[in-house]
N, C-alpha and C positions, 0 to 999 in steps of 0.2 A: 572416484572417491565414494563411500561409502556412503549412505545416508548417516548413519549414528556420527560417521566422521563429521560430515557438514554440519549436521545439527550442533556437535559440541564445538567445533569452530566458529560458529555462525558469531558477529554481533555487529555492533550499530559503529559504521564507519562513517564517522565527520567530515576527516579531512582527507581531499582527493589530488592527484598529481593535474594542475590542469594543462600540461603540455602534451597528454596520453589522450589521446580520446578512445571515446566506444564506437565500435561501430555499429550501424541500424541493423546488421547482419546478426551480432550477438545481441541487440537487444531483441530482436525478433523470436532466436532461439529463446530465451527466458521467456519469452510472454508466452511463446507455444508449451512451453512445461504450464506456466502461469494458469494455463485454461482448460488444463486439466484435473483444477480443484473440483472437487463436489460441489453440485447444487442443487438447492429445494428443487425440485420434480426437471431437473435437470435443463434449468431454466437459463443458467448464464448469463444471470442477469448486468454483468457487468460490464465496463467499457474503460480504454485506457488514453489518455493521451499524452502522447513522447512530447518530450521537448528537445532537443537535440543540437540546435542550430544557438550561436549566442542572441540572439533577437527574442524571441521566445523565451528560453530564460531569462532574459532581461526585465520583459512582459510578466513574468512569472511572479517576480521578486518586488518589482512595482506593484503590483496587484495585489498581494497577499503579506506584505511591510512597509510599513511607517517608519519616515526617521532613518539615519544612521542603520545599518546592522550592528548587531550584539557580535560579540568573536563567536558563539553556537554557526550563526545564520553566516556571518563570513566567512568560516569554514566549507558550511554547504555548499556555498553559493560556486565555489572552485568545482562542482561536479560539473562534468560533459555532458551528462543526460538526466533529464528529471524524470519521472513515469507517473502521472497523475491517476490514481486509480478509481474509479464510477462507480456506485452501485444503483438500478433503477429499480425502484419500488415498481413500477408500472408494468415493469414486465414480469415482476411475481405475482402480482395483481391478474394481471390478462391470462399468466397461465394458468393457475389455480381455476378459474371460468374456463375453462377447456373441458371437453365432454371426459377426459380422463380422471377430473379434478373434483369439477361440480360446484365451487362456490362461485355460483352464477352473479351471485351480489356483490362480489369483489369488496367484502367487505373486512378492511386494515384490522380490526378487532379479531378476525380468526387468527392473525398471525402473535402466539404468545411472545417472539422477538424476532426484530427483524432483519429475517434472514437472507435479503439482500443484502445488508451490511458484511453481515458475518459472512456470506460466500464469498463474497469480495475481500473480506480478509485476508479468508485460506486461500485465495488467487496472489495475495500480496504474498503471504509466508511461503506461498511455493516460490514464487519470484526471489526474493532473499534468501532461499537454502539452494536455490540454483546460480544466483551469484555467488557465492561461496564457493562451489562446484568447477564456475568457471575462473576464479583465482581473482575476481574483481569486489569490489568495495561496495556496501549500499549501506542505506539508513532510512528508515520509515519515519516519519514525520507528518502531524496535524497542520490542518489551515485554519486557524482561528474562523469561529461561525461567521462573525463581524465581516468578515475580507471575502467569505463564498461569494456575496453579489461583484463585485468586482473582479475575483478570478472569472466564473461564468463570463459573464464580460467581454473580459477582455480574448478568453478563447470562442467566444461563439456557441457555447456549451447548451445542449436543449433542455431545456427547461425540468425534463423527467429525473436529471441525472444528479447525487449528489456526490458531493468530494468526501470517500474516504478516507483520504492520506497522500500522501506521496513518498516516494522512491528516488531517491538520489542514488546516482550509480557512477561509477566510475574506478580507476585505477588506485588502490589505498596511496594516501602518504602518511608519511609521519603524523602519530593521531596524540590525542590528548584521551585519558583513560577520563571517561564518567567519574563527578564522586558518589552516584549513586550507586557504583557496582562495591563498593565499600560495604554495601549492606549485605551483599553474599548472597547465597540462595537459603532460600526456606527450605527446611530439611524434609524427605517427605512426608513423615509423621504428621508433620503440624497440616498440612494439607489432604490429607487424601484419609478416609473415613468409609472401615466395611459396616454394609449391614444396616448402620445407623449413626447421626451423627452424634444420637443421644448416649 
């Protein structure tokens, strides 16, 4: 498949087949495309954890929801594999102090955003345009701040690491369209600006 193919195919798949599973063989393939996003001074600062087995998930869904699921969250919950994605501040920190680097104070202030987050992004966005690739379903999803100490928790997670998101993967089923895709895309006049914004 194309790149421009999978990018304009790509979107946010809810609901998955759960009698298909993945296997850790293709999840593997994805996270090896996954780690070859860019990163500040080629840092890699990120870290991922599968969930794969139903215990774990289980674990997952306890830890990071209250209550009943909503039909969004019961949806997801039908995925065969979740992929929690990390970003470590500390190891952009430690590199940056590297005699290549020089900021021996390690100090958070020189970074104007942070770019652990965002490398772990573009690790996410490779992951989702490489599901696509392989003919399988994902959807990127937040963990409310409130529910981090108990995800951490309940996986064992070190202290340096935080929750960028997660990845639900799996076989599509029958999905339910967003009504926020109603809004269409912004055309790209209204976005994109030579020269000056002024």
């Amino acid at each position: 498949m194309e790149l421009s193919d999978a990018i304009r195919r790509r979107r946010m798949v809810r609901s998955y087949d759960p009698d298909r599973p993945v296997s850790r063989e293709t999840v593997e393939k994805l996270l090896k495309l996954a780690i070859r996003a860019p990163s500040a001074g080629h840092t890699q600062g990120w870290r991922f954890l599968v969930l794969d087995d139903v215990g774990s998930r289980d674990r997952f869904w306890t830890a990071t929801h209250d209550g009943p699921p909503d039909p969004w969250v019961q949806r997801l919950r039908q995925a065969p594999v979740l992929v929690v994605f990390f970003s470590d501040r500390l190891a952009y920190l430690d590199r940056y102090a590297e005699p290549d680097k020089g900021w021996t104070d390690r100090d958070e202030a020189r970074w104007p955003v942070p770019y652990w987050h965002i490398d772990t992004g573009m690790a996410a966005l490779i992951f989702l345009l490489a599901v696509q690739e392989e003919g399988l379903g994902a959807c990127f999803f937040g963990v409310p701040p409130e529910r981090w100490p108990a995800l951490l928790t309940a996986f064992h997670v070190p202290e340096e690491l935080s929750p960028v998101g997660v990845i639900s993967l799996g076989h599509p089923a029958p999905d339910l369209r967003s009504p926020s895709l109603n809004r269409g895309r912004r055309p790209l006049g209204e976005l994109v600006a030579y020269g000056s914004f002024g």
